[in-house]
TITI-13009 format. One record per atom (N, C-alpha, C, O): residue in one letter; residue number from 1; x, y, z. Coordinates in steps of 0.05 Angstrom, whole numbers, plus 5000, padded with zeros to 4 digits. Atoms other than C-alpha are relative to their C-alpha. Layout:
# residues N
ROLUM   r     k      x      y      z
ROLUM   A   NUM      X      Y      Z
...
This chain:
# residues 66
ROLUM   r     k      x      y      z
ROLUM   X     1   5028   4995   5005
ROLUM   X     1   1616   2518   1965
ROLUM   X     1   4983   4984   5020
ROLUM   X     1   4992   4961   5025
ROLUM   X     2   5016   5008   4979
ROLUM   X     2   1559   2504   2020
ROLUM   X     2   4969   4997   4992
ROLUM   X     2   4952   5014   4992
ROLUM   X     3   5034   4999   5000
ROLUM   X     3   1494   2487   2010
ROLUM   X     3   4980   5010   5014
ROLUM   X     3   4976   4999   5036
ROLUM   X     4   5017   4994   4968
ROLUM   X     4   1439   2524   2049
ROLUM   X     4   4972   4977   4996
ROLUM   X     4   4951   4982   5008
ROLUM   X     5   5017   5013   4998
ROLUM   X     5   1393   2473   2037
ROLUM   X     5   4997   4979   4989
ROLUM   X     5   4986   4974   4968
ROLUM   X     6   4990   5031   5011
ROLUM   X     6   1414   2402   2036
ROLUM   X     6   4986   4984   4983
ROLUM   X     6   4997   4972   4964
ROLUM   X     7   5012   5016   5012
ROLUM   X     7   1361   2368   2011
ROLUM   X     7   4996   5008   4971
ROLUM   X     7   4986   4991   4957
ROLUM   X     8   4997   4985   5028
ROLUM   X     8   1367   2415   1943
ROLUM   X     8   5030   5010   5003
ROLUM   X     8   5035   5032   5012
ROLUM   X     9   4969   4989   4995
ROLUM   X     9   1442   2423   1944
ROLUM   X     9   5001   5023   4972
ROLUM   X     9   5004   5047   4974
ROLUM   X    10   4999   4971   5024
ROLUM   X    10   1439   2458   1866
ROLUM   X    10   4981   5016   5001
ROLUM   X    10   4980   5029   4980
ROLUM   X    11   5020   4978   4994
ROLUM   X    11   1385   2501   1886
ROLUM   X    11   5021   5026   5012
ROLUM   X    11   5027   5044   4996
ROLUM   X    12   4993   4970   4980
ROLUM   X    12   1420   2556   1943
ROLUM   X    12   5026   4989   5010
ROLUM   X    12   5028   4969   5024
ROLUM   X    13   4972   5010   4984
ROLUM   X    13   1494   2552   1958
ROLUM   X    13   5023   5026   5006
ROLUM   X    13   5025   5040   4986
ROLUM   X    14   4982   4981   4993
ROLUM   X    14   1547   2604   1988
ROLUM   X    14   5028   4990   4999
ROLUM   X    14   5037   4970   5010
ROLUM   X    15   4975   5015   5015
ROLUM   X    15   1613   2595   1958
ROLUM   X    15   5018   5026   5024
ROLUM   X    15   5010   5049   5030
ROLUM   X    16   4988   4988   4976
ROLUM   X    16   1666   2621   2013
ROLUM   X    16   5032   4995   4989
ROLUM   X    16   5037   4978   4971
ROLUM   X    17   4959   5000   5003
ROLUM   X    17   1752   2626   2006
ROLUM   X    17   5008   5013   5013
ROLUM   X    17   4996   5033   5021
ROLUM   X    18   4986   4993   4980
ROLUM   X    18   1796   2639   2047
ROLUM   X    18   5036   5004   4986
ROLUM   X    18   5047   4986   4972
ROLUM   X    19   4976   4980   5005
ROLUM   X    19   1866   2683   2033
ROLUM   X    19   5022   5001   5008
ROLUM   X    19   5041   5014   5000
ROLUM   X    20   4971   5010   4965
ROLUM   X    20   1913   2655   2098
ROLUM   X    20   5010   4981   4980
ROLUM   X    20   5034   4987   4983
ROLUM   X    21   4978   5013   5009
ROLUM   X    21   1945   2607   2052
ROLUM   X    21   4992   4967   5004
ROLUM   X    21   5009   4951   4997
ROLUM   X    22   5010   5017   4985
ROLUM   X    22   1901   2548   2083
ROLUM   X    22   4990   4980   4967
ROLUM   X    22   4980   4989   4947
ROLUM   X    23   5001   5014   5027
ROLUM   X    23   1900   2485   2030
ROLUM   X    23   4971   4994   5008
ROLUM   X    23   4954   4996   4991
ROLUM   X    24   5022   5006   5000
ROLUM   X    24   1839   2462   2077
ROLUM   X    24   4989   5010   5015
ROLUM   X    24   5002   5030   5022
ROLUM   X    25   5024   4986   4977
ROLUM   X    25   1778   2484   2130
ROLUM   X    25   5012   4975   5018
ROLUM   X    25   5019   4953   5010
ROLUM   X    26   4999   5020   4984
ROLUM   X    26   1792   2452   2200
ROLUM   X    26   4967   4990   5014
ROLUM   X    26   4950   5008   5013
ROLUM   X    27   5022   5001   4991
ROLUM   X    27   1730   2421   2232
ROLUM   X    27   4988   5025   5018
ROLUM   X    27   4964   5026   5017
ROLUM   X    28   5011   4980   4990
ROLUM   X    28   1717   2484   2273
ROLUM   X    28   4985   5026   4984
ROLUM   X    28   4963   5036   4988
ROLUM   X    29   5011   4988   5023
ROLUM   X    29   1707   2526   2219
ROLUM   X    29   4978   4983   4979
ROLUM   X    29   4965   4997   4963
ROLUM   X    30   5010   5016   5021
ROLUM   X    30   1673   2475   2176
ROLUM   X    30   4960   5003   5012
ROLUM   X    30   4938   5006   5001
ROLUM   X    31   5023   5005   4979
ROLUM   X    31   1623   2471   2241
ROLUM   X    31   4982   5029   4995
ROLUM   X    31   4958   5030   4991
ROLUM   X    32   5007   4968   4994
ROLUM   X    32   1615   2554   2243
ROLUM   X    32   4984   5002   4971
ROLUM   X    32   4964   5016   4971
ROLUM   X    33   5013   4989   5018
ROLUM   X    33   1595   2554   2170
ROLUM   X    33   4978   4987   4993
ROLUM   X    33   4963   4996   4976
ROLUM   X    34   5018   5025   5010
ROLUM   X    34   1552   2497   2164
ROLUM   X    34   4970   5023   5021
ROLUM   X    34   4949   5031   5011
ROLUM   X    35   5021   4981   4995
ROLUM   X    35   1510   2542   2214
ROLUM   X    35   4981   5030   4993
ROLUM   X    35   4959   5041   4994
ROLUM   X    36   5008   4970   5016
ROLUM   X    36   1514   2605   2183
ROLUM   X    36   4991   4995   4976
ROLUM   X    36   4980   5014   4963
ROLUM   X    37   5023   5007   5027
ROLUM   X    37   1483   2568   2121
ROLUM   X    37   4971   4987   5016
ROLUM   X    37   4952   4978   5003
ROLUM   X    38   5027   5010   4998
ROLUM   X    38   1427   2547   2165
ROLUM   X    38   4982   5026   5004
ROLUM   X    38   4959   5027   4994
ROLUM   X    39   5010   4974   5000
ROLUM   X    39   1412   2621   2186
ROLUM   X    39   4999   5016   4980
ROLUM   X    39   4980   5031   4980
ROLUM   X    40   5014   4992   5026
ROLUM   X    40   1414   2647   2123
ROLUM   X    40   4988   4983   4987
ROLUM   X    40   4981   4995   4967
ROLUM   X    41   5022   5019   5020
ROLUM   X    41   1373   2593   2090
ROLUM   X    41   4981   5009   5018
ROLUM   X    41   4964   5017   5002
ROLUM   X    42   5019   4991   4979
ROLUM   X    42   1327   2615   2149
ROLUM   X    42   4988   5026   4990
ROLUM   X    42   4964   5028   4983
ROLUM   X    43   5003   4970   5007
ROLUM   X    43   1331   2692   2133
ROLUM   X    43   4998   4999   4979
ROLUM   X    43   4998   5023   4973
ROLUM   X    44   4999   5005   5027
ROLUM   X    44   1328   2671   2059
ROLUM   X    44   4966   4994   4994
ROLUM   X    44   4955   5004   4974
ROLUM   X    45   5022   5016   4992
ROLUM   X    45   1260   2632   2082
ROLUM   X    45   4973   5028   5006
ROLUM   X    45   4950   5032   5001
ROLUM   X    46   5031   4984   4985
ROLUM   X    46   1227   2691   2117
ROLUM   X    46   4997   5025   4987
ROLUM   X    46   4977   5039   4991
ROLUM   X    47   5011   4978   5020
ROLUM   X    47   1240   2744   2060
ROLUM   X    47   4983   4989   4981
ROLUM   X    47   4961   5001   4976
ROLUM   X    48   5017   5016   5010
ROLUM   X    48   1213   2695   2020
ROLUM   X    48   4968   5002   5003
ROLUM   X    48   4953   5008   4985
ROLUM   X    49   5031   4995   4985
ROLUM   X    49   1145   2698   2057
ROLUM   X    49   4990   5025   5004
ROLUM   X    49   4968   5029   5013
ROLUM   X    50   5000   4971   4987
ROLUM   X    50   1149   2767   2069
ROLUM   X    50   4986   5009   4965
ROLUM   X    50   4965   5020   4959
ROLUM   X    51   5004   4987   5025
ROLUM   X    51   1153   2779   1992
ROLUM   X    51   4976   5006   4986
ROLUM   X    51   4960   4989   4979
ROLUM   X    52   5031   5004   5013
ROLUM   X    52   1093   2811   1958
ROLUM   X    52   5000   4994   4976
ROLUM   X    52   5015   5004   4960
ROLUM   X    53   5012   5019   5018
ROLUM   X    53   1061   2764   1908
ROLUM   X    53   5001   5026   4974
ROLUM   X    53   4999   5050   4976
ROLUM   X    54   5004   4988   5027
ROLUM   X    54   1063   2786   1835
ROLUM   X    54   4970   5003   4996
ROLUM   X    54   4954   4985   5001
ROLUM   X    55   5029   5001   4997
ROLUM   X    55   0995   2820   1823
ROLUM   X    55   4987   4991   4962
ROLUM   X    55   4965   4990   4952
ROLUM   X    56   5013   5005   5021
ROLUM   X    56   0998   2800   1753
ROLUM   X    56   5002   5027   4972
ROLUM   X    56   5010   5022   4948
ROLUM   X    57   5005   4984   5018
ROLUM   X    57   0987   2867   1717
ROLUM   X    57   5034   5024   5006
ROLUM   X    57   5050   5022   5025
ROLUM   X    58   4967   4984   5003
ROLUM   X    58   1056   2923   1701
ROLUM   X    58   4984   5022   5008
ROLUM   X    58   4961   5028   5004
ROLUM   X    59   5009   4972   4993
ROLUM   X    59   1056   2986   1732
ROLUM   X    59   5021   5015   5000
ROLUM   X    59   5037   5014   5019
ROLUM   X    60   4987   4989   5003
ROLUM   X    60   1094   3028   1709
ROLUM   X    60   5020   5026   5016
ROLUM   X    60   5008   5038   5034
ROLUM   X    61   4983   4989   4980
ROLUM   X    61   1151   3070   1741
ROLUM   X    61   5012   5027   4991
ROLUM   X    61   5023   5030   4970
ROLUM   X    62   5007   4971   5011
ROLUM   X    62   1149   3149   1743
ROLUM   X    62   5031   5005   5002
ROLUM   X    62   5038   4990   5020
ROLUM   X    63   4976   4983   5005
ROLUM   X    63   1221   3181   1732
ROLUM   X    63   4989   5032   5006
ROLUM   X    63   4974   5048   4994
ROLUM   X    64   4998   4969   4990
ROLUM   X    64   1227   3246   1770
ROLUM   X    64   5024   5016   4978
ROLUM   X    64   5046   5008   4970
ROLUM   X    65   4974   4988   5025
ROLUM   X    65   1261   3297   1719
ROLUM   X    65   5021   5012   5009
ROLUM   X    65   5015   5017   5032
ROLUM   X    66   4981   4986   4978
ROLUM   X    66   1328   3332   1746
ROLUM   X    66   4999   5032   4995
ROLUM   X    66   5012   5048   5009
């Protein structure tokens, strides 16, 4: 399990395994994922901002009939 965002580790984490038979991660791999949790904490970041704000009131959702 990885944290994407250290300073809140139980907040956002990507839990990863591996299938090769491998008891541990060698530092090269350890390196590769530690980044790929910074770019998705990134891309995590900018949907985030992207997202439109709750306006508060329900609006209901039309069902097309078949």
């Amino acid at each position: 399990r990885y944290s994407l965002t250290p300073e809140r580790v139980a907040e956002a984490s990507i839990e990863l395994g591996w299938t090769d038979g491998r008891a541990a991660i060698d530092r090269d791999t350890e390196i590769a994922v530690e980044l790929l949790c910074g770019h998705v904490a990134a891309a995590v970041e900018r949907l985030e901002r992207a997202a439109p704000r709750p306006s508060g009131r329900v609006v209901p959702l039309l069902r097309k009939s078949a």
